[in-house]
C-alpha positions as CSV (number, residue, x, y, z in Angstrom):
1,X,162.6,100.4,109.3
2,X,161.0,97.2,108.1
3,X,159.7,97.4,104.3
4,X,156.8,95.1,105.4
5,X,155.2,98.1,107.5
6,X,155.1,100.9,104.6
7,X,153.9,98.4,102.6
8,X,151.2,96.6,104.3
9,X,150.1,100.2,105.1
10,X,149.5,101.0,102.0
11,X,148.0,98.2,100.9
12,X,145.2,98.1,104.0
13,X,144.9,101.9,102.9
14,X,143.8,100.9,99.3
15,X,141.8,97.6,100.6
16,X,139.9,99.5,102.6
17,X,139.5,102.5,99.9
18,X,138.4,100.0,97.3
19,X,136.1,97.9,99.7
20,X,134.3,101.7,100.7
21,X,133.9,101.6,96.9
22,X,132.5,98.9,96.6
23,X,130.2,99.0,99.1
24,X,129.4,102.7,99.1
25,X,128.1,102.4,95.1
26,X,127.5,98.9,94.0
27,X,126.4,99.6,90.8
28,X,130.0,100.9,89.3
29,X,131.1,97.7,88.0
30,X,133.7,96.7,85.1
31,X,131.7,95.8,82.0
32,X,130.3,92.4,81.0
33,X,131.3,91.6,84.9
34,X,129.4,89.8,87.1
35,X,131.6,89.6,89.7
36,X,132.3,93.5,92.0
37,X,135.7,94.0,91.3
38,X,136.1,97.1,93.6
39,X,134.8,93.9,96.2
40,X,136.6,90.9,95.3
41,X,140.5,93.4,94.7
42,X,139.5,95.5,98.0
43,X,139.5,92.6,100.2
44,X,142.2,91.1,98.5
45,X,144.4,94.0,98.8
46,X,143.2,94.5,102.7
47,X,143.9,90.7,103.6
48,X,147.3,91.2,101.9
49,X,148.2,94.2,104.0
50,X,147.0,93.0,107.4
51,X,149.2,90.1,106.8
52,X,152.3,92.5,105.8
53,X,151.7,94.9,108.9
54,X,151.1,91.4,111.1
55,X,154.5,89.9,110.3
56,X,156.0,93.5,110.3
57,X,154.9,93.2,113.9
58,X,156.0,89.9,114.9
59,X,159.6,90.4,113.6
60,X,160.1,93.3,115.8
């Protein structure tokens, strides 16, 4: 098995777990942060995994 699938499936699981987060209570926020980290790192780590499971996909 490719390492790019169990890995962009775990990232889109946590992207999507952090996004929920985010948007699910806003108001949990690091300290002396403007900026919603759960947000900005949930996307981030969702991007990041539908790019893994996408070349996963093309290489087979």
């Amino acid at each position: 098995m490719d390492l790019r699938t169990p890995s962009g499936l775990l990232f889109t699981i946590l992207g999507v777990i952090l996004f929920a987060m985010a948007i699910l209570s806003p108001g949990s926020r690091a300290p002396m942060v403007e900026a919603n980290v759960n947000l900005v790192g949930g996307l981030v780590f969702l991007g990041f995994g539908l790019v893994m499971l996408w070349m996963a996909r093309r290489a087979a």
